[in-house]
C-alpha atoms as an extended CHARMM CRD file, in Angstrom:
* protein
*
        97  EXT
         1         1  UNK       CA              7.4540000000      -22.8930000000      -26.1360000000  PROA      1               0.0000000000
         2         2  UNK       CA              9.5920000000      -19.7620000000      -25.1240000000  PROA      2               0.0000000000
         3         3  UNK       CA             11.9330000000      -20.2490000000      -22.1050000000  PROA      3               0.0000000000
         4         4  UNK       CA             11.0360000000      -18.2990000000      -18.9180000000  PROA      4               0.0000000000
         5         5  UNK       CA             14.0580000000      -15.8430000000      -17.6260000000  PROA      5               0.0000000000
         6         6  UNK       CA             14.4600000000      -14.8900000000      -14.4140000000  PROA      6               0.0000000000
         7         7  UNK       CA             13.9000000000      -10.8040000000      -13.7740000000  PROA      7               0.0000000000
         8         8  UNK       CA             13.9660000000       -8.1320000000      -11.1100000000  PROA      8               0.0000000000
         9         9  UNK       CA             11.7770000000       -5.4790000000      -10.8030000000  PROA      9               0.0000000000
        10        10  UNK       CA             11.4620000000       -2.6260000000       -8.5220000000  PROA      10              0.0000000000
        11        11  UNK       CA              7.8660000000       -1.3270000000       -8.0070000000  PROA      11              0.0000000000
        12        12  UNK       CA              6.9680000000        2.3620000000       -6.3580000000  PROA      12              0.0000000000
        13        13  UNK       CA              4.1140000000        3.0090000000       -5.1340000000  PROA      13              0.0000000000
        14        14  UNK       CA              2.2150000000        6.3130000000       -4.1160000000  PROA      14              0.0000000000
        15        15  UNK       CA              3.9200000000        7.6650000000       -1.0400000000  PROA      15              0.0000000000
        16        16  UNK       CA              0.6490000000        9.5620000000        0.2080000000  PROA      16              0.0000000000
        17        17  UNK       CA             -0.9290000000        6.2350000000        1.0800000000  PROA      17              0.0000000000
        18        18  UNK       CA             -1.8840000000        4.9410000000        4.9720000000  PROA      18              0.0000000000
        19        19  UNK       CA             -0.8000000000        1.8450000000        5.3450000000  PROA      19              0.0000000000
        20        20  UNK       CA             -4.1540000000       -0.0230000000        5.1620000000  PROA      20              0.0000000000
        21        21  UNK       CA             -4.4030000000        1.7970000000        1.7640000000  PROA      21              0.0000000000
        22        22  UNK       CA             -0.7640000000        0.6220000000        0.7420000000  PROA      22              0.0000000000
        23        23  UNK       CA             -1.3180000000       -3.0900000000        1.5640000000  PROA      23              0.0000000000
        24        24  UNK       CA             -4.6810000000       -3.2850000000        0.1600000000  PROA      24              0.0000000000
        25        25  UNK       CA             -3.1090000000       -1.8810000000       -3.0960000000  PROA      25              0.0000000000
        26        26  UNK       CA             -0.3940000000       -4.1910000000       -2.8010000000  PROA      26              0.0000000000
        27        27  UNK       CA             -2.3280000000       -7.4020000000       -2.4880000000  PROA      27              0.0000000000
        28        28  UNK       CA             -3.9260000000       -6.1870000000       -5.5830000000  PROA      28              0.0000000000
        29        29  UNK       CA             -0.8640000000       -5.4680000000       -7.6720000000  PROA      29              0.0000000000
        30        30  UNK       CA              0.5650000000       -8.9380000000       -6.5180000000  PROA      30              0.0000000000
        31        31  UNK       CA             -2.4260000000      -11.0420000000       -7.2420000000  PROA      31              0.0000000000
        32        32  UNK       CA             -2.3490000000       -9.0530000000      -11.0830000000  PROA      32              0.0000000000
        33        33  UNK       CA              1.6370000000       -9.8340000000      -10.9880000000  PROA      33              0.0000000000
        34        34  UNK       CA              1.1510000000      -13.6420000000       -9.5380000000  PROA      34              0.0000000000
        35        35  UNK       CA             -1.3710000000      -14.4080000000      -12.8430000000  PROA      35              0.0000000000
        36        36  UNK       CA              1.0980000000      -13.5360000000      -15.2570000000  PROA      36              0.0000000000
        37        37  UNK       CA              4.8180000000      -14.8710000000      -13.5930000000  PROA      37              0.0000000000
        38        38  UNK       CA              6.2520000000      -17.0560000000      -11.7540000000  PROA      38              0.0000000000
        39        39  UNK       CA              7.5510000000      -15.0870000000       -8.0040000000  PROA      39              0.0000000000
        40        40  UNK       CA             10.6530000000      -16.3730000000       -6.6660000000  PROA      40              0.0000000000
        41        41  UNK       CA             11.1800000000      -13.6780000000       -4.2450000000  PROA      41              0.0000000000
        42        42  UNK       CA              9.1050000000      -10.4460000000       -2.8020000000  PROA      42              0.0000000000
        43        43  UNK       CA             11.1800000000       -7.9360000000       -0.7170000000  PROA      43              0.0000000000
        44        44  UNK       CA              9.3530000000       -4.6060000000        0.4550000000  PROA      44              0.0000000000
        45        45  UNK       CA             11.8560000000       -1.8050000000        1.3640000000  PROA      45              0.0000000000
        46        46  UNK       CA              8.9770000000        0.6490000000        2.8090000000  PROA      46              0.0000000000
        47        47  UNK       CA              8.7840000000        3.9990000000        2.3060000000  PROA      47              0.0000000000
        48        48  UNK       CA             12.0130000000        6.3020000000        0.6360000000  PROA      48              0.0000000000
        49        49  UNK       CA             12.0880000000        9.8590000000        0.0720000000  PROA      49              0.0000000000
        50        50  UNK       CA             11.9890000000        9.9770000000       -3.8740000000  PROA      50              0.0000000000
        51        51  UNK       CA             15.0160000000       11.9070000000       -5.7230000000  PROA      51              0.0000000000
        52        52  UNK       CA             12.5750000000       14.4400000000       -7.6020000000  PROA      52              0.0000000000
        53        53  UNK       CA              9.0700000000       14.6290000000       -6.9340000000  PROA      53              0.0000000000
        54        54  UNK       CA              6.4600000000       12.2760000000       -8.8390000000  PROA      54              0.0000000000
        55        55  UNK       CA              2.6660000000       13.2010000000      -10.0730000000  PROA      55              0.0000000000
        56        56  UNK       CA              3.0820000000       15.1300000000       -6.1790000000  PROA      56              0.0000000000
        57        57  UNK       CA              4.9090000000       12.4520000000       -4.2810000000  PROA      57              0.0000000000
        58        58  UNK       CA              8.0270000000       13.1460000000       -2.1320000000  PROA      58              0.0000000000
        59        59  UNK       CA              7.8500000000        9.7440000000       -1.1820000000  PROA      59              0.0000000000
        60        60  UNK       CA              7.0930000000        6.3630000000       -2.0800000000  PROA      60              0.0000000000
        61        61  UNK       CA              6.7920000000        2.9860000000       -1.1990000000  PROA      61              0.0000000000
        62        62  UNK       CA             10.0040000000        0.0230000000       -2.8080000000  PROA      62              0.0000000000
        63        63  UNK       CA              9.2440000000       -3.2200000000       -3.5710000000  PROA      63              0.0000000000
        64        64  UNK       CA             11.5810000000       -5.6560000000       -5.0640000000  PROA      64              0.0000000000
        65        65  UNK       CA             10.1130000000       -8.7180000000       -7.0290000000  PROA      65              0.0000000000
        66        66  UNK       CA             12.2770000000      -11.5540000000       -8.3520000000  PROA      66              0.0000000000
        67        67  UNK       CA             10.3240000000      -13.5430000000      -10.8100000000  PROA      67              0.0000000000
        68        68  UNK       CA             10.5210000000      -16.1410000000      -13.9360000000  PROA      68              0.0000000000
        69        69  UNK       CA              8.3120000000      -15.3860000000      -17.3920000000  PROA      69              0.0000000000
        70        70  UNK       CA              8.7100000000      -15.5280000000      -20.7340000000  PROA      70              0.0000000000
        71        71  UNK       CA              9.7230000000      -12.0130000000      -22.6720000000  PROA      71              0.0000000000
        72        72  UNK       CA              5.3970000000      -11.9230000000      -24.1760000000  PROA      72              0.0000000000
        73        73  UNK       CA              4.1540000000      -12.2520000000      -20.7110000000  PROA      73              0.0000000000
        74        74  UNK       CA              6.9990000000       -9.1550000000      -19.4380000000  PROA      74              0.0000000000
        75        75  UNK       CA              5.6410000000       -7.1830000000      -21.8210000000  PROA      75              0.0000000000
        76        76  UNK       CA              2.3090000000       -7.7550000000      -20.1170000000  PROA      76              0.0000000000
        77        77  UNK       CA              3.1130000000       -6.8890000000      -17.0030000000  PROA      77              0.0000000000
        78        78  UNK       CA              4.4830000000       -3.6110000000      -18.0280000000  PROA      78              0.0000000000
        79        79  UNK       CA              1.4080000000       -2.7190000000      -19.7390000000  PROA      79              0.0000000000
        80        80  UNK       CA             -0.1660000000       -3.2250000000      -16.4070000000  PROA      80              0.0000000000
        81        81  UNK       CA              2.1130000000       -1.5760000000      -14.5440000000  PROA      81              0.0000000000
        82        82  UNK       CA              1.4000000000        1.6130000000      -17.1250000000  PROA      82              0.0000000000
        83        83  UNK       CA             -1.9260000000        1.7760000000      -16.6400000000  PROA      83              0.0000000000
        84        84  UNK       CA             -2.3080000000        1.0470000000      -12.9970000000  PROA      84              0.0000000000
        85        85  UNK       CA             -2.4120000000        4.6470000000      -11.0590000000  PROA      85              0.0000000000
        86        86  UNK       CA             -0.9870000000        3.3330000000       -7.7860000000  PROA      86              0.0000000000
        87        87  UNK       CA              2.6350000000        2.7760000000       -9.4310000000  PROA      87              0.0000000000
        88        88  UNK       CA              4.3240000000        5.7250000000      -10.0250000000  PROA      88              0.0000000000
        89        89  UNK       CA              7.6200000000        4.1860000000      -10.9620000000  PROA      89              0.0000000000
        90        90  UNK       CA              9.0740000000        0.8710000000      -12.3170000000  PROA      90              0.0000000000
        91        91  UNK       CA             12.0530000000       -1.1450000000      -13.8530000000  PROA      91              0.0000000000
        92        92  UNK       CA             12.1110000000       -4.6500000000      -14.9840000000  PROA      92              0.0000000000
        93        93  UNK       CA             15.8660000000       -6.0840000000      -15.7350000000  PROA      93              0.0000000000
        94        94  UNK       CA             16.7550000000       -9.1590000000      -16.6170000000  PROA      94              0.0000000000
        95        95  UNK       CA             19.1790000000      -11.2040000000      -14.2560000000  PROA      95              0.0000000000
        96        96  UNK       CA             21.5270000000      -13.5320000000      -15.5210000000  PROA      96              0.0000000000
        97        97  UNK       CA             20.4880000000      -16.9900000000      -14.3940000000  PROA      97              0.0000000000
């Protein structure tokens, strides 16, 4: 069995949401996010102007997820976070334990 690592990953989401549309898309991404890894640690940062503009966003909404998976089930998670149109940006890193 392949050890789990602990990662951080920041999460941007469309800026152009209301906030009932931005938690409802939220609870979504984090119930995808909770099947795959193990969350230590959720921190939203709210809305940021963006330093260039993204598929017409100025803004955007930060989150900041600590979490423990193996490398296979990272890789899944990215995939997802490809494919799902809400995100418009993301970065997984791994943290030293």
């Amino acid at each position: 069995m392949e050890n789990k690592n602990l990662y951080e990953n920041v999460l941007i989401l469309k800026g152009t949401f209301t906030q009932e549309e931005y938690t409802k898309s939220l609870n979504k991404i984090m119930e995808k996010i909770k099947n795959l890894v193990e969350v230590k640690k959720i921190e939203e940062k709210g809305m940021r102007k963006l330093a260039y503009q993204v598929q017409d966003n100025k803004t955007g909404y930060y989150i900041i997820i600590e979490f423990k998976a193996t490398s296979q089930k990272v890789l899944e998670l990215e995939r997802f976070y490809r494919i799902e149109d809400d995100i418009l940006k993301f970065i997984v890193v791994r943290k030293e334990d």
